[in-house]
py3Dmol code that shows the C-alpha trace and the ligand (Angstrom):
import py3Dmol

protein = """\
ATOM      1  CA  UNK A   1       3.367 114.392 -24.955  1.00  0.00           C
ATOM      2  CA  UNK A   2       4.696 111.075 -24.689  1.00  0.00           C
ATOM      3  CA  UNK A   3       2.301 107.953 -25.190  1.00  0.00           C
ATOM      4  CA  UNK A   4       3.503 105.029 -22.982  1.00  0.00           C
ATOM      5  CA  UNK A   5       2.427 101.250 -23.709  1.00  0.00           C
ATOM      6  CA  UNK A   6       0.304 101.016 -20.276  1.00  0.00           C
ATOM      7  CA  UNK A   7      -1.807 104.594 -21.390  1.00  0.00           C
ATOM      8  CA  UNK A   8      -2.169 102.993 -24.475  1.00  0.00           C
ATOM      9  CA  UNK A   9      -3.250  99.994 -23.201  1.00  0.00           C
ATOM     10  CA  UNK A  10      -5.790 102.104 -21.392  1.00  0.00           C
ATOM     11  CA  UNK A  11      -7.428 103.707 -24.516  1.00  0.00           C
ATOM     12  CA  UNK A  12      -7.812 100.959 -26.073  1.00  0.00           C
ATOM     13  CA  UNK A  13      -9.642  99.052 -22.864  1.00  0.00           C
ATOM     14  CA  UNK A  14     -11.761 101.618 -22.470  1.00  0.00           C
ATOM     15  CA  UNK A  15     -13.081 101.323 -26.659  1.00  0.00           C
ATOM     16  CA  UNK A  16     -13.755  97.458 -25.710  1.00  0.00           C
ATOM     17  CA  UNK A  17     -16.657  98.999 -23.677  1.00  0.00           C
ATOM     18  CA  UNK A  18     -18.191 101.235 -26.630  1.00  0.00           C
ATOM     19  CA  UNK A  19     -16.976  99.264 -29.427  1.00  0.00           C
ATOM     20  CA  UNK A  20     -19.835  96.778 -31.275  1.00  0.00           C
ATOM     21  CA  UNK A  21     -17.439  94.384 -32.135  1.00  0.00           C
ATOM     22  CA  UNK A  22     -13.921  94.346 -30.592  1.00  0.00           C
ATOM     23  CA  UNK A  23     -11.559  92.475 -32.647  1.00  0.00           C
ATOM     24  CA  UNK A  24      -9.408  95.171 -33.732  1.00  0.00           C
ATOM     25  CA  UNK A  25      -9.165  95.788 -30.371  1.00  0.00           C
ATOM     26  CA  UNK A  26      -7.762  92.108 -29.575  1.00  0.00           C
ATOM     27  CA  UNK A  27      -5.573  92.520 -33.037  1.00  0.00           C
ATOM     28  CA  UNK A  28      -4.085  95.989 -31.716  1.00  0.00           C
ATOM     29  CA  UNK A  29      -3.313  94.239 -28.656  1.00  0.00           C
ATOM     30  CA  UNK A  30      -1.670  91.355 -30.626  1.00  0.00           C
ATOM     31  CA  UNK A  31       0.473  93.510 -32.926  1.00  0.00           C
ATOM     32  CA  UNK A  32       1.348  95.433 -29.642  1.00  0.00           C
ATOM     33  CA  UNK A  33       2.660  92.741 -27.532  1.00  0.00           C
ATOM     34  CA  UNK A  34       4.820  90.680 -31.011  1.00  0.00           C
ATOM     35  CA  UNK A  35       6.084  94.159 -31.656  1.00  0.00           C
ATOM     36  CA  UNK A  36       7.211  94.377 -27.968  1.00  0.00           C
ATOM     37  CA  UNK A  37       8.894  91.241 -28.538  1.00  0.00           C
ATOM     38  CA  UNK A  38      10.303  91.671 -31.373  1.00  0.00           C
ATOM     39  CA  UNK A  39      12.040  95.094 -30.558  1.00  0.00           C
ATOM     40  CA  UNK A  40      13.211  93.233 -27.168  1.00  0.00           C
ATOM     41  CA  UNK A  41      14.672  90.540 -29.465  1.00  0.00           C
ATOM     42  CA  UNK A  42      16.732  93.573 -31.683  1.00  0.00           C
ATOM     43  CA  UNK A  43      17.855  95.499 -28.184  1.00  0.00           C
ATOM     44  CA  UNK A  44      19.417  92.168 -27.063  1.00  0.00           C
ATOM     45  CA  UNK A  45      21.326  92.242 -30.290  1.00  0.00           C
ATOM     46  CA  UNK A  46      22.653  95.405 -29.407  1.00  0.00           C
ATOM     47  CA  UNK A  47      20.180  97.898 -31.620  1.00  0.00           C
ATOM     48  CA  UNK A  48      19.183 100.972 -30.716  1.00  0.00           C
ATOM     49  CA  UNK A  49      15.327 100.601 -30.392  1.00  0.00           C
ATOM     50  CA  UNK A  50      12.755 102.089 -27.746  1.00  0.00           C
ATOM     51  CA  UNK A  51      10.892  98.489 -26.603  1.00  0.00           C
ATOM     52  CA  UNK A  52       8.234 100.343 -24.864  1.00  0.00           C
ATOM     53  CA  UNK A  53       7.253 103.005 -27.787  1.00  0.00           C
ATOM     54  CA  UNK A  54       7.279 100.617 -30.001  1.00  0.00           C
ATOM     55  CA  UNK A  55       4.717  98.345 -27.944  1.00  0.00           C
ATOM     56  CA  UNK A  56       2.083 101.713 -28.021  1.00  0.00           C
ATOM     57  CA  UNK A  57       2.779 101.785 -31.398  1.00  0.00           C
ATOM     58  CA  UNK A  58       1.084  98.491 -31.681  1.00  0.00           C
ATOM     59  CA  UNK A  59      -1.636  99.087 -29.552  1.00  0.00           C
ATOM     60  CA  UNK A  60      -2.601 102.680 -31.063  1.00  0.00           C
ATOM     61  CA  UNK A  61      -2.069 102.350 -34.480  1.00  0.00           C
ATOM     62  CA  UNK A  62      -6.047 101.449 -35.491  1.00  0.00           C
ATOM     63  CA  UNK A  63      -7.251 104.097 -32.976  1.00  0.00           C
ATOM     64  CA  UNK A  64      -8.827 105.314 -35.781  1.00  0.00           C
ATOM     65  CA  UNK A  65     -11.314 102.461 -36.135  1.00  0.00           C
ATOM     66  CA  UNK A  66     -13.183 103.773 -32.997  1.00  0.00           C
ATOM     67  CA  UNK A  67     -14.468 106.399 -35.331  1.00  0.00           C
ATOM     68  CA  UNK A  68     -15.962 103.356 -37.743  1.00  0.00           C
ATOM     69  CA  UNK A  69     -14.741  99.945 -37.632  1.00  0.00           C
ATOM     70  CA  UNK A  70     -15.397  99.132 -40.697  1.00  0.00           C
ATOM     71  CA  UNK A  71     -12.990 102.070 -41.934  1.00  0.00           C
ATOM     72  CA  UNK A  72     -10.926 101.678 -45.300  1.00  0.00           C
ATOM     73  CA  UNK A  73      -7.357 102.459 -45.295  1.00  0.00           C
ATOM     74  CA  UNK A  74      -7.082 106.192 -45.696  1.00  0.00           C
ATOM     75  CA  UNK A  75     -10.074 107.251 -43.500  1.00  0.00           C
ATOM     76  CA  UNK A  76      -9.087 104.777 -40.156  1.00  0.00           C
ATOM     77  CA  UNK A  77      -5.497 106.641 -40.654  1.00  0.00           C
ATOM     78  CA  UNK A  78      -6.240 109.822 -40.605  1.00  0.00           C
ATOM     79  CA  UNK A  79      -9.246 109.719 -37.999  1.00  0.00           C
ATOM     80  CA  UNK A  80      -6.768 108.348 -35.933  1.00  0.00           C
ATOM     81  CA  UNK A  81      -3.560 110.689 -36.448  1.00  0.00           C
ATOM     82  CA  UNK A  82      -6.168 113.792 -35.866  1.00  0.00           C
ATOM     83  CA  UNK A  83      -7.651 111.868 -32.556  1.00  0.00           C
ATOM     84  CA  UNK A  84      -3.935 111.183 -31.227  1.00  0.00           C
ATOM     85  CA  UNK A  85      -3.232 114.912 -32.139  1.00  0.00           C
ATOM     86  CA  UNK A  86      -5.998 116.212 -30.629  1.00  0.00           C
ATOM     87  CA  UNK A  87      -5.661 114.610 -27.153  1.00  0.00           C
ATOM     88  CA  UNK A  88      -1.792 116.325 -27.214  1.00  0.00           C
ATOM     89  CA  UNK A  89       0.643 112.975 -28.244  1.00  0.00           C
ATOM     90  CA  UNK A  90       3.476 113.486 -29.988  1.00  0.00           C
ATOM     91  CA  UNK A  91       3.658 113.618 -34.333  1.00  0.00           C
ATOM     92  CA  UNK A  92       5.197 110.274 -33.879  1.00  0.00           C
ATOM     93  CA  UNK A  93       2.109 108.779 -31.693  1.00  0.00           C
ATOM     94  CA  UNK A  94      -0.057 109.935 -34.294  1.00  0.00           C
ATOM     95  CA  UNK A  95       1.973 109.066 -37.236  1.00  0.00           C
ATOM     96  CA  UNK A  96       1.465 105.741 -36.528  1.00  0.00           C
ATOM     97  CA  UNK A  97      -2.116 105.789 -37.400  1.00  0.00           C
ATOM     98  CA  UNK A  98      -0.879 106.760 -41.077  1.00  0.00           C
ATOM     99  CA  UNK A  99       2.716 104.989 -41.433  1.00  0.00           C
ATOM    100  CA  UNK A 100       1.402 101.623 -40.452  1.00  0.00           C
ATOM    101  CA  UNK A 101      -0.969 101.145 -43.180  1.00  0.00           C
ATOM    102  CA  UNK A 102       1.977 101.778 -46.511  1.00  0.00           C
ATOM    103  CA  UNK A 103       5.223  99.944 -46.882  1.00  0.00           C
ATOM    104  CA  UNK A 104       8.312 100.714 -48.826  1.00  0.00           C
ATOM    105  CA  UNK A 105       7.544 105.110 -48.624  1.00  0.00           C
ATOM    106  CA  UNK A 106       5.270 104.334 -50.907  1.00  0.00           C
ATOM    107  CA  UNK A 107       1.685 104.902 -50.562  1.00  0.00           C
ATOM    108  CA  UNK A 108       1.191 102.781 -53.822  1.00  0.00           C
ATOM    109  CA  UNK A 109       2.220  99.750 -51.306  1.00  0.00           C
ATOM    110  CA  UNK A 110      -0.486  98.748 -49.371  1.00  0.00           C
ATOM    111  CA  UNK A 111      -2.061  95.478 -48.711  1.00  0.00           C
ATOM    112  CA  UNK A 112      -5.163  96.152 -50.886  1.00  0.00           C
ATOM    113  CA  UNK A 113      -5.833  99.123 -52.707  1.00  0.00           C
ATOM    114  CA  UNK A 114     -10.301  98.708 -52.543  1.00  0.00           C
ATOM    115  CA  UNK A 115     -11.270 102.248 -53.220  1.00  0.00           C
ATOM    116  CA  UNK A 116      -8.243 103.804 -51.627  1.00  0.00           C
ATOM    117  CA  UNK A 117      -5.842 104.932 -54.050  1.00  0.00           C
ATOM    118  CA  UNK A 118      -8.507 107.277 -55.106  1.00  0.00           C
ATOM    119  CA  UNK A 119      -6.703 110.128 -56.326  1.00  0.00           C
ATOM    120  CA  UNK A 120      -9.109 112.506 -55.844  1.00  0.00           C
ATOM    121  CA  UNK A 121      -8.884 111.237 -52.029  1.00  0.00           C
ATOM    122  CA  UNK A 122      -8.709 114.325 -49.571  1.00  0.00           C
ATOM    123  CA  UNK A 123      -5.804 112.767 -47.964  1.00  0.00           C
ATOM    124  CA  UNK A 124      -3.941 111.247 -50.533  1.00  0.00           C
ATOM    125  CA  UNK A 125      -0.790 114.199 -51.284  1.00  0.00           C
ATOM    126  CA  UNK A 126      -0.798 114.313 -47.665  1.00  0.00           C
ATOM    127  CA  UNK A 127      -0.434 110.649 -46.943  1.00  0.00           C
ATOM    128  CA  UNK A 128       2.090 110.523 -49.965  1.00  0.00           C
ATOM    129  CA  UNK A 129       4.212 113.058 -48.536  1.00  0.00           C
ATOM    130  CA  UNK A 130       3.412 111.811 -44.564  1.00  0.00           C
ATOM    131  CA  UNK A 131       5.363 108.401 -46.000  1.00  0.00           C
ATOM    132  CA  UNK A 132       8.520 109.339 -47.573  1.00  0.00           C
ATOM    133  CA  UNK A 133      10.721 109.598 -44.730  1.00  0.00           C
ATOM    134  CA  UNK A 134      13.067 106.420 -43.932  1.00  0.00           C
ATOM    135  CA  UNK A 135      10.761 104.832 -41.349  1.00  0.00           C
ATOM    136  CA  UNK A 136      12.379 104.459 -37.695  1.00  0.00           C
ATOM    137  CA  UNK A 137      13.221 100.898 -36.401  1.00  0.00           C
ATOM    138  CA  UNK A 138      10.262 101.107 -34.502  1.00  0.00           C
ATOM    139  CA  UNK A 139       7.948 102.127 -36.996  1.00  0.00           C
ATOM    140  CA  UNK A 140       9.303  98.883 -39.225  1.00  0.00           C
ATOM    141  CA  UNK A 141       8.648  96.556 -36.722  1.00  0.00           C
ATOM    142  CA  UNK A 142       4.615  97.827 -36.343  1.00  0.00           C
ATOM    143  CA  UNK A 143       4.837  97.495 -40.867  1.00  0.00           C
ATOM    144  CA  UNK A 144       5.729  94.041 -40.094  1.00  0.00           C
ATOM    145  CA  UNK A 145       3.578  93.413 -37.365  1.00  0.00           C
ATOM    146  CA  UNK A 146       0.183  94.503 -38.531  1.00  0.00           C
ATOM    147  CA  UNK A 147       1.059  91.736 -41.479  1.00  0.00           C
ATOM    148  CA  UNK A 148       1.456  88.901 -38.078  1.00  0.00           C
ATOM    149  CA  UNK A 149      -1.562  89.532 -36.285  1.00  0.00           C
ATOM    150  CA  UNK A 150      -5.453  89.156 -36.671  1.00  0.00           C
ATOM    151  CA  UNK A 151      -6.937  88.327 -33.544  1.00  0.00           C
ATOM    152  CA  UNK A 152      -3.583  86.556 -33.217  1.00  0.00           C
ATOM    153  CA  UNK A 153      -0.193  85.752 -34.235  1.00  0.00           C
ATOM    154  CA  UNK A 154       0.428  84.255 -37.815  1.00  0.00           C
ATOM    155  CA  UNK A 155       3.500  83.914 -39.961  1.00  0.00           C
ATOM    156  CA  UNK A 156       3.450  86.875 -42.686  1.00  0.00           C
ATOM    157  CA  UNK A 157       2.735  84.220 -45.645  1.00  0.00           C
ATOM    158  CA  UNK A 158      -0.524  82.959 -43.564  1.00  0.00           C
ATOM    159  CA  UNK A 159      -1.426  86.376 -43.042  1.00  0.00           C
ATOM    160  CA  UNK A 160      -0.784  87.289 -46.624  1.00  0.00           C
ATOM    161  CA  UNK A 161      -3.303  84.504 -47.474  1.00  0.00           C
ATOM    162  CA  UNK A 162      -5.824  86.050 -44.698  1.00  0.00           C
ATOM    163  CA  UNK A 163      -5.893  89.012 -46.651  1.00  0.00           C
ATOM    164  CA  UNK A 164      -6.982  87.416 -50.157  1.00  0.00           C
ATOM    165  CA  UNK A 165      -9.034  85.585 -49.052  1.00  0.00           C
ATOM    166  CA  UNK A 166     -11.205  88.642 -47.152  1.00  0.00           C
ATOM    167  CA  UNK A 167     -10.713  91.232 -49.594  1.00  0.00           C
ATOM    168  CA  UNK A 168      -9.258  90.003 -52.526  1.00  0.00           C
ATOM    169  CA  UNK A 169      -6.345  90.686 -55.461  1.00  0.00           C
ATOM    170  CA  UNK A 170      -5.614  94.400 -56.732  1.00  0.00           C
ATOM    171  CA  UNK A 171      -3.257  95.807 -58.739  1.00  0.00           C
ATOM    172  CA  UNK A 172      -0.717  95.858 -56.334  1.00  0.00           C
ATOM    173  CA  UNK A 173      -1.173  92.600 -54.276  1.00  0.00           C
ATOM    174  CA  UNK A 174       2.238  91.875 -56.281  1.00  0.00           C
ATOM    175  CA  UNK A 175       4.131  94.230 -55.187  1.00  0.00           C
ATOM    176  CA  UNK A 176       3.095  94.688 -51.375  1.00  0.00           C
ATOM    177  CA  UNK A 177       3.537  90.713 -50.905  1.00  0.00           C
ATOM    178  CA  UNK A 178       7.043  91.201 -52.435  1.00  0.00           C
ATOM    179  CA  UNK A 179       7.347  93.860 -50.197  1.00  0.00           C
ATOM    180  CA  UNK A 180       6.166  92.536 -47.340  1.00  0.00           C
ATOM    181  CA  UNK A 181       8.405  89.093 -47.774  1.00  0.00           C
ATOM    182  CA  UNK A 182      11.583  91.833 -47.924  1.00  0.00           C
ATOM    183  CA  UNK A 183      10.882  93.505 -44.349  1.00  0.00           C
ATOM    184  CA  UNK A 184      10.269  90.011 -42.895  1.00  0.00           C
ATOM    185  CA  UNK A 185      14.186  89.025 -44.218  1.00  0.00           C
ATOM    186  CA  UNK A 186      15.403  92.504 -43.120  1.00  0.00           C
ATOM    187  CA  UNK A 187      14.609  91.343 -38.825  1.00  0.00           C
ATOM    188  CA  UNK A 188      15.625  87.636 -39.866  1.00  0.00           C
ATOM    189  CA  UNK A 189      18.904  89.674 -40.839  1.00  0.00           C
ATOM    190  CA  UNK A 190      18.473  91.997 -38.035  1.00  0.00           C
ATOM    191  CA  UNK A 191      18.221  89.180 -35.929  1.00  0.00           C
ATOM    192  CA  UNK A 192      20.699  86.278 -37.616  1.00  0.00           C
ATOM    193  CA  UNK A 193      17.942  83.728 -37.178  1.00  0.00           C
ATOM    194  CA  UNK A 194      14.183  83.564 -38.017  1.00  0.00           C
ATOM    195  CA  UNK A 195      12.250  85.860 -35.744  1.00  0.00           C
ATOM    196  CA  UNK A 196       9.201  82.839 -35.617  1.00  0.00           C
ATOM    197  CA  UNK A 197      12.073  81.545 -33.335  1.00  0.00           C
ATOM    198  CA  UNK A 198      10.629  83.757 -30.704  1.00  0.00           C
ATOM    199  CA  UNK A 199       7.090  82.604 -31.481  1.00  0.00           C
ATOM    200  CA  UNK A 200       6.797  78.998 -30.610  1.00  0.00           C
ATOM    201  CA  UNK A 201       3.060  78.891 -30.433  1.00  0.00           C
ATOM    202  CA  UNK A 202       2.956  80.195 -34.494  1.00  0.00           C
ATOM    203  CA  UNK A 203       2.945  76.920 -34.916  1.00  0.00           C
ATOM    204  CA  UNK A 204      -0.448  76.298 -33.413  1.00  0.00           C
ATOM    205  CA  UNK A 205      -2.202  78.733 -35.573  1.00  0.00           C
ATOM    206  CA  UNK A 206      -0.866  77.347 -38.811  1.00  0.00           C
TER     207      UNK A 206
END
"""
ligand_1 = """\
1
FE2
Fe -3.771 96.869 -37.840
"""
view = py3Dmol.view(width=600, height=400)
view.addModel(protein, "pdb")
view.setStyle({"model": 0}, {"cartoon": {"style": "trace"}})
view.addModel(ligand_1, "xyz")
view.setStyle({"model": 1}, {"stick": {}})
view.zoomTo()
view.show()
């Protein structure tokens, strides 16, 4: 079953009710609505890309945090890929939940590694496997998103800086800011001109 941005939209309003504190609520809405604008952006160019999927991308992809909000990496993914499953949406509705969280195929590339690249993790050959596909268009754009958006839009190298500063450098802070800089250039590319272009107020939240 298809997942359309205004049923997504609708989940996620109705968590805001049973949800203690709802800021990944306002930051799924955030990395929904750039993502939107973004893939609008790419269509204009003349790329294939589905505008509205990739807006319920944005909004579903921390379903999982309904479950606990205060989730680490692996367990927000897969609570919500099974929840997204279980209520009938497509794999790629509920991949999501798992592909937004790992950059590059490569589930050593995430933005901090805390206790998650636990081995011994029940999820982790899954996850590694889940990953190695070529992510679609649409998928890229939520990577890149998640890395814009708290509670609101940032550039990626503010957000980068967000992300120290709350939790801190790993092992592979390195490598995922490298990373992350590389998918930014691939939509500047994409796009032929910076895509904060289509953000004006970035600015304001410098
Ligand atoms: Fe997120």
């Amino acid at each position: 079953m298809k997942l359309t941005s205004k049923e997504a939209k609708e989940i996620l309003e109705v968590e805001r009710v049973n949800t203690k504190d709802d800021s990944w609520i306002t930051h799924s809405l955030c990395v929904g609505n750039t993502a939107g604008k973004i893939a609008q952006a790419l269509k204009e160019k003349g790329l294939t890309v589905d505008v509205d999927k990739t807006i319920a991308f944005g909004y579903i992809h921390d379903i999982g945090k309904k479950f606990i909000e205060e989730s680490g990496v692996f367990s927000h993914a897969i609570n919500g890929y099974n929840y997204l499953k279980e209520l009938g949406y497509d794999e790629e509705y509920a991949g999501i939940c798992i592909k937004h969280s790992f950059l590059n195929n490569d589930i050593d590339c995430l933005s901090n590694d805390r206790d998650e690249t636990d081995r011994s993790n029940p999820h982790y050959q899954f996850f590694k496997e889940y990953i190695k596909k070529e992510y679609t268009l649409e998928e890229k754009i939520i990577n890149l998103c998640d890395l814009m958006c708290t509670t609101q839009i940032l550039t990626v190298e503010k957000r980068m800086i967000d992300l120290l500063v709350r939790h801190g450098v790993f092992a592979k802070t390195h490598y995922h800011i490298v990373v992350t800089m590389k998918l930014k250039t691939y939509f500047d590319n994409l796009l032929s001109y910076n895509l904060y272009d289509l953000f004006p107020e970035i600015k304001d939240n410098l």
